[in-house]
Backbone bond lengths (Angstrom), bond angles and torsions (degrees), N, CA, C in turn:
res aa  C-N    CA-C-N  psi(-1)  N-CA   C-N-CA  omega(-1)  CA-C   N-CA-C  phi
1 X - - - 1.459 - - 1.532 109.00 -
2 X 1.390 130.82 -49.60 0.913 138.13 153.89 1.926 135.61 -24.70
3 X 1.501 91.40 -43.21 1.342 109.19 163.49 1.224 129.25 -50.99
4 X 1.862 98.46 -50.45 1.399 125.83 -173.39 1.325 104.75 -63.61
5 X 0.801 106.58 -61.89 1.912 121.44 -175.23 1.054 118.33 -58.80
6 X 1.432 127.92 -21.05 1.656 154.46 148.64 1.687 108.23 -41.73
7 X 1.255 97.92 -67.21 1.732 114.86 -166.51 1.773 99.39 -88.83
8 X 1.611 117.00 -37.17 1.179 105.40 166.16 2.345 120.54 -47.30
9 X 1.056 88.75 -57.88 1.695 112.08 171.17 1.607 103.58 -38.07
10 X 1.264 98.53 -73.96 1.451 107.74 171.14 1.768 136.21 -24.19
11 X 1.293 95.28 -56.66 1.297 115.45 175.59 1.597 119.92 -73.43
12 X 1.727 91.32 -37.48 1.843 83.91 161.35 1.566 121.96 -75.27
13 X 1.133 93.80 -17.60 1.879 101.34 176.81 1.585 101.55 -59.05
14 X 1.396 105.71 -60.49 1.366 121.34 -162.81 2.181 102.86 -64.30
15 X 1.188 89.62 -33.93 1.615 81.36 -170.50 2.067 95.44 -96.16
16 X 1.088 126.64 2.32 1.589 113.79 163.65 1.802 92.53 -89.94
17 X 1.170 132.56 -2.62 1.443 110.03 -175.77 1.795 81.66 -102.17
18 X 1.062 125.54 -57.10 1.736 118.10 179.43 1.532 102.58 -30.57
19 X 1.067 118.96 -73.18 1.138 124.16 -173.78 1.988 122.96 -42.71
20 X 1.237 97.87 -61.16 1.669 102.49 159.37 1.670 131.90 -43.80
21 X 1.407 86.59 -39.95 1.627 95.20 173.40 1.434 115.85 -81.50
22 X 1.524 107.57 -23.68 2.033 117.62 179.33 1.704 90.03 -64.54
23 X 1.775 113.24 -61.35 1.241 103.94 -165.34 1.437 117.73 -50.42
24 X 1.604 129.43 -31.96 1.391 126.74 -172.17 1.095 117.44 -74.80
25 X 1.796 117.92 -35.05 1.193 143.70 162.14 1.747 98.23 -42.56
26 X 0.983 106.97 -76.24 1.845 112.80 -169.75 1.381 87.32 -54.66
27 X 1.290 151.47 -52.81 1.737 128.13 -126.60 1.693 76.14 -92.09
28 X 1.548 121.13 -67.71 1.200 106.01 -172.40 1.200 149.84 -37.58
29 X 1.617 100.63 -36.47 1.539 119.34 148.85 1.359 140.47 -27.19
30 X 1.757 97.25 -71.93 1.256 110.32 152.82 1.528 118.97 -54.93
31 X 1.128 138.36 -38.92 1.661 123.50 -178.26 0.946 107.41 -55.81
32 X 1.325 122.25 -62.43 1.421 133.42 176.10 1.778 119.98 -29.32
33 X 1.594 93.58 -51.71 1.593 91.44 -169.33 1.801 102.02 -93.25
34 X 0.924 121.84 -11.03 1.116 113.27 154.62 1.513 127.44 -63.91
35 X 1.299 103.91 -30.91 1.831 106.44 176.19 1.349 103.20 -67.48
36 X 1.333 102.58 -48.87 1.676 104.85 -167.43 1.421 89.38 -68.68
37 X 1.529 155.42 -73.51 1.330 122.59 -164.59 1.593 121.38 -48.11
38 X 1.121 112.31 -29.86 1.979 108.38 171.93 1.365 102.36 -37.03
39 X 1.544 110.55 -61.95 1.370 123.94 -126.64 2.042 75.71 -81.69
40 X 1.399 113.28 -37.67 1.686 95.67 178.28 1.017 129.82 -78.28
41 X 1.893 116.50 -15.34 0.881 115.32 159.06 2.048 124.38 -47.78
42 X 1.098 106.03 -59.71 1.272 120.55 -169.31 1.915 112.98 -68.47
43 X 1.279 108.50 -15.50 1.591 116.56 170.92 0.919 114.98 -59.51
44 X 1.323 128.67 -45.43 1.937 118.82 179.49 1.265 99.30 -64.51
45 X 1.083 138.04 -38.60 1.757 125.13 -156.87 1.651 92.96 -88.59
46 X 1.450 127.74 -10.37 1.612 136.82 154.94 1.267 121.97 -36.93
47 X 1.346 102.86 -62.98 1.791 149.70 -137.62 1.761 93.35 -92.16
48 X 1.829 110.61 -55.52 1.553 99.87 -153.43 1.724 107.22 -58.72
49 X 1.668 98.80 -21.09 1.737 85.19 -171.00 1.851 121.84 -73.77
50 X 1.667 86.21 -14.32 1.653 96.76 -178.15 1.400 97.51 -76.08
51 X 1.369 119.72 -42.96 1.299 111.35 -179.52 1.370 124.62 -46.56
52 X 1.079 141.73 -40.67 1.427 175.60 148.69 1.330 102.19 -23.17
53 X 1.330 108.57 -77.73 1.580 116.57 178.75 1.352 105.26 -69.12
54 X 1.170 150.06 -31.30 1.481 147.19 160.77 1.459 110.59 -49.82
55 X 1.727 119.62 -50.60 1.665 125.05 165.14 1.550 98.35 -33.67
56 X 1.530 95.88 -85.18 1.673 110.66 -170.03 1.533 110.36 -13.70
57 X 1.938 112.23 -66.59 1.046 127.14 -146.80 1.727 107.52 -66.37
58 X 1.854 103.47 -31.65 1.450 112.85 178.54 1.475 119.04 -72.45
59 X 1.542 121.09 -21.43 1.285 113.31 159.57 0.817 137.83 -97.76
60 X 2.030 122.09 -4.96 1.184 118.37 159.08 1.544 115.57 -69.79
61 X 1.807 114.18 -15.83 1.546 106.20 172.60 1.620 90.05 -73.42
62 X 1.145 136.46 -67.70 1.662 118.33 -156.82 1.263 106.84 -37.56
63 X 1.166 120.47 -66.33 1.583 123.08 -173.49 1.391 121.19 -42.16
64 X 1.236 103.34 -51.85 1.901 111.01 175.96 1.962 106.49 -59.85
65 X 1.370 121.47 -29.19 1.493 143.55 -176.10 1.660 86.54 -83.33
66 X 1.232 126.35 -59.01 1.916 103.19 -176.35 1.403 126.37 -77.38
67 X 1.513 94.75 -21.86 1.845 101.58 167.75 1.506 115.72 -70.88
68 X 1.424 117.79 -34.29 1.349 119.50 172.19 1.628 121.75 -76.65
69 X 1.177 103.69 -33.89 1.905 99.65 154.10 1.451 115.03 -69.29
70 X 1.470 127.73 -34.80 1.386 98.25 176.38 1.386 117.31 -88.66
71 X 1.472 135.41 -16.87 1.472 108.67 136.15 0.927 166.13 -31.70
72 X 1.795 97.03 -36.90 1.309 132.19 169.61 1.654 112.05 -44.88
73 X 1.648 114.55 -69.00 0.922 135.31 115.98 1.079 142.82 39.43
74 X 1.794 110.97 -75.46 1.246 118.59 178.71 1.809 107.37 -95.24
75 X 1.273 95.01 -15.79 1.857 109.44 -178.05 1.513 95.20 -76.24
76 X 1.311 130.65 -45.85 1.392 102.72 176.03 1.243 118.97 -98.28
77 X 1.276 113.45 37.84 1.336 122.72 179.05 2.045 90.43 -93.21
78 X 1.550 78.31 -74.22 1.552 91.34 -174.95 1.535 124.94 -64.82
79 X 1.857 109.92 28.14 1.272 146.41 -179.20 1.838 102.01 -96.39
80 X 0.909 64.73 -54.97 2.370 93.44 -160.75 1.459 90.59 -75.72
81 X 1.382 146.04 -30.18 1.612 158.92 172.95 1.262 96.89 -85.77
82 X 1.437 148.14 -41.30 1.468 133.97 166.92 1.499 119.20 -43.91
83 X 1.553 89.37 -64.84 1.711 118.92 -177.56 1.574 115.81 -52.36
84 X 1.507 95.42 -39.46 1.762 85.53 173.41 2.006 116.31 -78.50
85 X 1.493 95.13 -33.14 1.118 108.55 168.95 1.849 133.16 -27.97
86 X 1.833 77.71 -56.36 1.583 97.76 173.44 1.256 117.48 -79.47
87 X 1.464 133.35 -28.08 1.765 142.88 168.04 1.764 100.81 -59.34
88 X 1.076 104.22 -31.85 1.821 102.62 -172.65 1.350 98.12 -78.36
89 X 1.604 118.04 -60.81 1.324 121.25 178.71 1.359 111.47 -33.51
90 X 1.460 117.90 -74.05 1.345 119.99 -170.55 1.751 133.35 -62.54
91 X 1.653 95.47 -8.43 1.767 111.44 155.71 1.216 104.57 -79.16
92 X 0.942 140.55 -63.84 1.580 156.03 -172.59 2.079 84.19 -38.33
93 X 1.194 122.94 -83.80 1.321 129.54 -158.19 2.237 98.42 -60.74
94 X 1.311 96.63 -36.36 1.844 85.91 169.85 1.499 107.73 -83.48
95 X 1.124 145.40 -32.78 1.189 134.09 156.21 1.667 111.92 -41.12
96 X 1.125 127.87 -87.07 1.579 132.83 157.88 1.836 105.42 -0.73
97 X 1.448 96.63 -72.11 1.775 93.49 174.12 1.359 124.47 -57.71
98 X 1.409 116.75 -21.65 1.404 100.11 179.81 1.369 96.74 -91.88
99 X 1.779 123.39 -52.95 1.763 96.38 158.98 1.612 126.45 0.71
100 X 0.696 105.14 -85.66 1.727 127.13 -149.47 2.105 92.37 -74.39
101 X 1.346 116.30 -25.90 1.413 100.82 175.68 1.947 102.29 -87.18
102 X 1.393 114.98 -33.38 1.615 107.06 -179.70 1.627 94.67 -62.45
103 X 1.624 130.77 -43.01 1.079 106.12 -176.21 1.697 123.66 -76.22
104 X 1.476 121.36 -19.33 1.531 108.49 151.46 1.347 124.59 -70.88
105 X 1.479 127.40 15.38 1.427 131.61 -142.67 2.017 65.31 -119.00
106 X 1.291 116.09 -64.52 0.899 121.26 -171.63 1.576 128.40 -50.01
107 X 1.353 111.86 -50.26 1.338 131.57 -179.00 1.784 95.71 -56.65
108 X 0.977 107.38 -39.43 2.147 121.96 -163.48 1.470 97.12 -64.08
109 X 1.434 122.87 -53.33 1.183 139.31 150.89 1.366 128.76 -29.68
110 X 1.063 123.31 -60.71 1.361 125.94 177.81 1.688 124.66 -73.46
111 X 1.159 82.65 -25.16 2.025 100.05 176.26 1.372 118.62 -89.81
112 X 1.501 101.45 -3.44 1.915 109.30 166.40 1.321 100.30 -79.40
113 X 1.556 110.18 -37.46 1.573 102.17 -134.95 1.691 90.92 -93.22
């Protein structure tokens, strides 16, 4: 009986120290996760202004992205207006050459006759 009452004793010893350490365990716990909900509480009202400036930042990229296609755009516009440019030019200068050979064609002609 003695034994019992030994190891009975015991075990309440052992389970008021379980217990003390659960409560510090729990309180600390809870502090903890209570800080961390503050701190999430207060993040969205962080966040909306980044959000904002992140909006901003995504439509000043679209905008800068549609101004650069319609340049894009106008550069091979004023590509395709070079190119014809230069096909006209270079009729213009073979026209000119055959000019200038009917008129030695001509001159050759006239100095036989």
């Amino acid at each position: 009986v003695n034994d019992m009452q030994r190891i009975l004793q015991e075990t309440k010893i052992q389970e008021e120290e379980l217990e003390k350490k659960l409560k510090h365990h729990v309180t600390t716990s809870r502090t903890e996760l209570e800080t961390k909900l503050e701190k999430l509480e207060v993040l969205p009202t962080k966040l909306r202004p980044v959000l904002v400036q992140v909006r901003d930042l995504a439509n000043n990229v679209n905008e800068t992205c549609m101004l650069a296609e319609k340049v894009s755009s106008k550069v091979k516009a004023l590509d395709r207006t070079r190119f014809r440019l230069q096909n006209t030019q270079k009729r213009v200068e073979d026209i000119l050459e055959v000019q200038n050979c009917i008129t030695g064609i001509d001159s050759a002609m006239e100095s036989e006759n």
